[in-house]
Every structure is written in structure tokens, then in C-alpha cells.
C-alpha positions in Angstrom: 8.7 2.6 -43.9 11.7 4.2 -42.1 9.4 5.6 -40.0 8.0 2.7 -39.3 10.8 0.5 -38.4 11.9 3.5 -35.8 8.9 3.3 -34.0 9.4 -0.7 -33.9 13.1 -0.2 -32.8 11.7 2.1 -30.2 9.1 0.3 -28.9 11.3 -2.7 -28.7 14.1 -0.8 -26.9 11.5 -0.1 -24.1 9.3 -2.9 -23.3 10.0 -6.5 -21.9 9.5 -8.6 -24.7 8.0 -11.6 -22.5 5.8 -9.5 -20.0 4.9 -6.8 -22.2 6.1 -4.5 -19.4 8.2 -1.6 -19.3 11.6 -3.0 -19.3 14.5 -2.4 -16.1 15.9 0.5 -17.4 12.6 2.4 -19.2 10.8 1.6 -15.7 13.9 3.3 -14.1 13.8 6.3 -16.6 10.3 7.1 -15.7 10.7 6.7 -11.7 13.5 9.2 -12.1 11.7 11.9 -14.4 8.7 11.3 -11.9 10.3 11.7 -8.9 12.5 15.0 -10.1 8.9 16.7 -11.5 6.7 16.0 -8.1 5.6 18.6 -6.2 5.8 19.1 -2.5 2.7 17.6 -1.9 1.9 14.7 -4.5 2.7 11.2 -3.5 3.6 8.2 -5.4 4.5 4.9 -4.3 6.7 1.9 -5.7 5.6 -1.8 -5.2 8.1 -4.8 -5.7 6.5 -7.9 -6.4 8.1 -11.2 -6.3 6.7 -14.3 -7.5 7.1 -16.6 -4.7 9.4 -20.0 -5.3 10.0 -19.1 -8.8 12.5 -21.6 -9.4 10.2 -24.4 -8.6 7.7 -23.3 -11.2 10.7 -23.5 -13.7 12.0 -27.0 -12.2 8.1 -27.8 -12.4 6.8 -26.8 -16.0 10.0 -26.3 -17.3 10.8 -22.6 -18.8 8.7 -22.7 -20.9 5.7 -22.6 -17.9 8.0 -20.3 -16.2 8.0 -18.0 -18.8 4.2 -18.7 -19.1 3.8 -17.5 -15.2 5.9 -14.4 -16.1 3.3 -13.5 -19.2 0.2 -14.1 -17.3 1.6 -11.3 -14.6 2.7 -9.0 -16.6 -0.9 -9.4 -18.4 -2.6 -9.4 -15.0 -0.9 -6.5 -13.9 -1.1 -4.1 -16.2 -5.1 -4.8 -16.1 -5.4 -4.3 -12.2 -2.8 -2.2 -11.4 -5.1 0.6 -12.6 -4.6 3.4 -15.3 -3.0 5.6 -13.3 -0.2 2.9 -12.6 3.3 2.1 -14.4 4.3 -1.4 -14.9 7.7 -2.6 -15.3 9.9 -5.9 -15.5 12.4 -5.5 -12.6 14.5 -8.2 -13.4 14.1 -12.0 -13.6 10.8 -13.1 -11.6 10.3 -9.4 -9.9 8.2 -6.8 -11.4 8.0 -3.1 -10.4 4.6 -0.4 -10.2 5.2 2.8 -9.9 1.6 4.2 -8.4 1.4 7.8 -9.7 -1.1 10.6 -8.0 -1.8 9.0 -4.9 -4.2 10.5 -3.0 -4.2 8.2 0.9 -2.3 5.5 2.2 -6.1 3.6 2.5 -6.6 4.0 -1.1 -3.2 2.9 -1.9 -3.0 -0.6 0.2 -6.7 -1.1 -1.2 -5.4 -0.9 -5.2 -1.9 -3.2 -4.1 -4.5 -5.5 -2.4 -6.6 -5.6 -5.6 -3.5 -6.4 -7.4 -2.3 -8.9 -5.6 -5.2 -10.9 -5.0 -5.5 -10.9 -9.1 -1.8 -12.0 -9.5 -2.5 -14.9 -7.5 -5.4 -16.5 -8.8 -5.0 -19.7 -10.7 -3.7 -20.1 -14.2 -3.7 -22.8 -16.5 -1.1 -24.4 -18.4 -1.5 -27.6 -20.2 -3.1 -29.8 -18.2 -1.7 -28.1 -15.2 -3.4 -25.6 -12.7 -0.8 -22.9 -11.3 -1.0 -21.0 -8.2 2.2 -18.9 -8.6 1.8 -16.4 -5.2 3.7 -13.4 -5.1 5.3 -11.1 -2.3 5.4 -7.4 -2.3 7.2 -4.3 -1.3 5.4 -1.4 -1.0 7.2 1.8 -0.4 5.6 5.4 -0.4 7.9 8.5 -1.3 9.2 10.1 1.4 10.5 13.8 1.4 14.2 13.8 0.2 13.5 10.3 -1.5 15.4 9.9 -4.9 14.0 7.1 -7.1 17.1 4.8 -5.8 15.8 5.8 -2.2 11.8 4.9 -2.5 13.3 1.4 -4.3 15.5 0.6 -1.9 12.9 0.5 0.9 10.2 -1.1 -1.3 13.3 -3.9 -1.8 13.3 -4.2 2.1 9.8 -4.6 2.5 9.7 -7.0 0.0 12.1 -8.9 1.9 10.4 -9.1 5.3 7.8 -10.1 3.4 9.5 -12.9 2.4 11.5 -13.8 5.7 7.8 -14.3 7.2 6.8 -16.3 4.5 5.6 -15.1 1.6 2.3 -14.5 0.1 1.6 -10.9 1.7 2.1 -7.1 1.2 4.7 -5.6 3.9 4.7 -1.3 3.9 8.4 -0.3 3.8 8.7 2.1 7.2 
């Protein structure tokens, strides 16, 4: 039973309790270990994603929908961002992947397409239909990146993305 309730206690200390995502700092932990373990030539990547006019979904449905919105994506992404993906709650309405074993820059803007096309299709709550659209910040390690590095420029991508109006994936330089 002690046993038991540790596990709980763990699995609690780790995950987002309304996405069912990583939470900040687990996601964090992991980008760190990641980053310190990769090899010269093994890429990863980091994606931001915001959902666009988040405080109008709130002022909208209420919280409660907000919070709805926020479960549907963190259900959404963990089913496209693929199995070689980590999923996190960044904070608030942003959310945080961590693409592991990336083999092209092609491949990679294919899966964040994939994603985001998922994250924005309609949802239904009540008697309401929802198109919650999301930007994103797409960063690819660089050599000499440190986890606080690839974020940063995946933060910056994420907002160009939204200075030209939302809805789209912007590639950090």
C-alpha cells in the first residue's frame, strides 16, 4: 500500500493534472538530461505552442471551457506528436514538445505540421463548436545549445509567429 501511494505521489509530482502532460519543471528535467547525454551528431528539437486568444475562450465559455480547450490539447498532443515525442505543460495556455531522435529538418516540419493541424480542429463543448488555433515555436538544437538556449529561440519563434498573426509554425533561426 506504501508502495502504492509513492508511486501516486510520484506520478502526481510529475504530470499536469488538467492536460495530463508532463508538468513545467518534469518537462524541464528531461530537456536538461536530454540535452547533456546527445551526441555530436543527434538532433532534437523543441516546439512552443500557444493557443491563440486564450483569454477569449475563458471570457467565452467561462474556465471551465478554458480548461476544457487545455484537456483536449494536451489529449491531442500527446496522440500526434508521435511516440518518439515528449509532451509537457509550459505554463498557463503554452505547451512544450521536446522531438527526440530527429533524423531531417523535412521530417521534422512534416510531424509539427501533423500536430498542429490536429490541435486545431474543432472541439465540442456543450452546445458550442470551438476552433481554439494555436501558434508555434519551433527551435532545432544547435551546437553549444543548453536546454535554456534551444527554449529561448523556440520562445522567439513563437513570437514572430504571433506578431504576424497567429495560426502558423515559425522556425527559430
Amino acid at each position: 500500500m506504501m508502495e502504492e501511494m509513492q508511486t501516486q505521489l510520484l506520478h502526481q509530482s510529475r504530470i499536469d493534472s488538467l492536460t495530463g502532460l508532463l508538468n513545467r519543471r518534469s518537462i524541464l528535467d528531461e530537456l536538461d538530461e536530454l540535452v547533456a547525454s546527445l551526441s555530436p551528431n543527434e538532433l532534437i528539437a523543441t516546439a512552443l505552442i500557444d493557443i491563440d486568444h486564450f483569454k477569449t475562450i475563458n471570457d467565452t465559455l467561462g474556465h471551465q471551457g478554458g480548461d476544457y480547450v487545455l484537456e483536449q490539447y494536451g489529449q491531442r498532443l500527446r496522440q500526434s506528436a508521435g511516440s518518439t515525442a515528449i509532451c509537457g505543460r509550459y505554463g498557463g495556455e503554452e505547451l512544450i514538445v521536446v522531438f527526440m531522435s530527429v533524423s531531417s529538418t523535412e521530417e521534422l516540419l512534416t510531424q509539427i505540421t501533423k500536430v498542429h493541424e490536429c490541435l486545431r480542429e474543432p472541439m465540442i463543448y456543450g452546445m458550442s463548436e470551438v476552433v481554439a488555433t494555436c501558434s508555434v515555436g519551433l527551435a532545432v538544437i544547435l551546437p553549444g545549445d543548453t536546454a535554456s538556449k534551444l527554449i529561448g529561440r523556440a520562445d522567439r519563434a513563437l513570437y514572430r509567429g504571433k506578431k504576424r498573426g497567429r495560426n502558423c509554425i515559425v522556425v527559430a533561426d
